[in-house]
C-alpha positions in Angstrom: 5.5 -27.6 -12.1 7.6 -24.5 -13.5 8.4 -22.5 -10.6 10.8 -20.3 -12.1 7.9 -17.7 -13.0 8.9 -14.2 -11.9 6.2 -12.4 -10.1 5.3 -8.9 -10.9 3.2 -6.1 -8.9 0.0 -7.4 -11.5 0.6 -10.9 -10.1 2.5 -10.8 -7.0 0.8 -12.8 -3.9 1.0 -11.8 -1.0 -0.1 -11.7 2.8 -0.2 -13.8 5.7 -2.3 -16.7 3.6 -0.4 -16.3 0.5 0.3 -20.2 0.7 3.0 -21.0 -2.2 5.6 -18.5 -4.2 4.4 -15.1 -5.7 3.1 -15.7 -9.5 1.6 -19.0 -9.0 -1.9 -18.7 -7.5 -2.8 -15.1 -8.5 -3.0 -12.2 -6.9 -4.0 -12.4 -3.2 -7.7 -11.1 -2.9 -8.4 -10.2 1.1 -11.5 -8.1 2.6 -9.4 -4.9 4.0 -11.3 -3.0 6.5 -10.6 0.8 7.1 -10.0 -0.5 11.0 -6.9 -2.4 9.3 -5.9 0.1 7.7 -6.3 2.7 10.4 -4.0 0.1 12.8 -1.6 0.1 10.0 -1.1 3.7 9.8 -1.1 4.6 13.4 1.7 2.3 13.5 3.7 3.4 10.4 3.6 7.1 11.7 3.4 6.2 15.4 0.4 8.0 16.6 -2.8 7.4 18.0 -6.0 6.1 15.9 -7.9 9.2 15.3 -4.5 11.2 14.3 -4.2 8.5 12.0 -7.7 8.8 10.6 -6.8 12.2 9.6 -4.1 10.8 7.1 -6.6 8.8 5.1 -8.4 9.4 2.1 -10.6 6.7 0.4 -10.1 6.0 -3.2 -11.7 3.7 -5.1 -9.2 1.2 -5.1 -8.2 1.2 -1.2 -6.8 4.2 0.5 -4.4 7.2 -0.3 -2.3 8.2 3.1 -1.1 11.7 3.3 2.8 11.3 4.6 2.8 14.9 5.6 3.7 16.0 8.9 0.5 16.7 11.4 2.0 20.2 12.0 1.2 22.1 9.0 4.8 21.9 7.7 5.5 20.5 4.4 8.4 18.0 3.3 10.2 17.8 0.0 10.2 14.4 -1.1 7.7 12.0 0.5 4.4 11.3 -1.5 1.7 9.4 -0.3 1.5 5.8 0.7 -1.0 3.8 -1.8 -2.5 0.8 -0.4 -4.9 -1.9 -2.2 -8.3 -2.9 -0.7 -8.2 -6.2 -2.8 -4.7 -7.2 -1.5 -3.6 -4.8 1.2 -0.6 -4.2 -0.6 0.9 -1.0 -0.2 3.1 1.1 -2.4 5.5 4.4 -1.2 5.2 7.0 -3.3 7.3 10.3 -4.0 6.5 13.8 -4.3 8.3 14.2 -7.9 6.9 15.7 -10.6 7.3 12.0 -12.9 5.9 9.8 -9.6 2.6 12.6 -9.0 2.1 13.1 -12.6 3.3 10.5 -14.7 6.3 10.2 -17.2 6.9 8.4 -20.6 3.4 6.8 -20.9 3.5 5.7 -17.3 0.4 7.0 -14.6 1.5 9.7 -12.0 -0.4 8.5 -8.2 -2.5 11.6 -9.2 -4.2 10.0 -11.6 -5.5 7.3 -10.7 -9.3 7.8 -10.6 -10.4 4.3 -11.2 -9.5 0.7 -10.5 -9.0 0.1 -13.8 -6.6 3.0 -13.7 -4.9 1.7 -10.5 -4.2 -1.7 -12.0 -2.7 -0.2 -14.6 -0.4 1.9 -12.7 -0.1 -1.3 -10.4 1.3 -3.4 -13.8 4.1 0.1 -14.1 5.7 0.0 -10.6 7.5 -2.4 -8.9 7.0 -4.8 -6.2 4.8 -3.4 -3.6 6.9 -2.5 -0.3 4.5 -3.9 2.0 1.3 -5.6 2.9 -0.9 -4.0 5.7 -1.8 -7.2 7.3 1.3 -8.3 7.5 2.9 -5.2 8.9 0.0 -5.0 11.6 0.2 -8.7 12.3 3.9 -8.3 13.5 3.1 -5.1 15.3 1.0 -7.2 17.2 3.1 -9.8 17.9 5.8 -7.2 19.1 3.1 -5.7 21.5 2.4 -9.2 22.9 6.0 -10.1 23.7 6.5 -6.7 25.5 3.9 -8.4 28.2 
């Protein structure tokens, strides 16, 4: 078996039951919940579930998490973080003009209305930077070894 395949954000596997090297068995389908992905971003920002609540927005293909500070103040330079309801991948994101809008042919995190639209921008971008169950499954191991 050729293992030498190089796996791309359209094929890249990955999650606690990937099981084998990314490229090889396909993309990674999992059922994400909302409570996952609240427990991921109460984590990632450090705050409490219903703070974290506030940050999400549902999207057709998972969730769009507003990076922003809680205070009403705005910060140059992070965009939202993109996260996959099929895989619980998740993708940060910029607040530049070419990573909002699109450049050269490429989708913008702006516009991606559909899933077909996210897969698309999916196939552009690199590697994701995370996987929500993943991050929230060492969270949780962390919290137990504090006992």
């Amino acid at each position: 078996m050729d293992t030498s395949k190089s796996g791309t954000s359209s094929d890249y596997k990955s999650g606690p039951d990937s099981g084998g090297d990314p490229g090889l068995d396909g993309p990674r389908m999992v059922a994400l919940s909302q409570v996952d992905v609240i427990r991921f971003v109460a984590e990632y920002f450090g705050e409490d579930a219903p703070t974290a609540l506030q940050r999400l927005r549902p999207r057709r293909y998972g969730w769009e998490v507003d990076t922003q500070p809680m205070n009403g103040e705005l910060l140059l330079g992070p965009g939202p973080v993109i996260i996959d309801r099929k895989s619980g991948d998740y993708w940060e994101t910029s607040s530049s003009p070419s990573d909002i809008f699109g450049d050269a042919g490429m989708l913008g995190w702006s516009e991606l209305k559909t899933r077909d639209l996210f897969e698309r921008w999916k196939d552009e971008r690199r590697a994701p930077d995370g996987n929500v169950l993943e991050e929230t499954s060492a969270a949780e191991l962390l919290d137990r070894s504090d006992e």
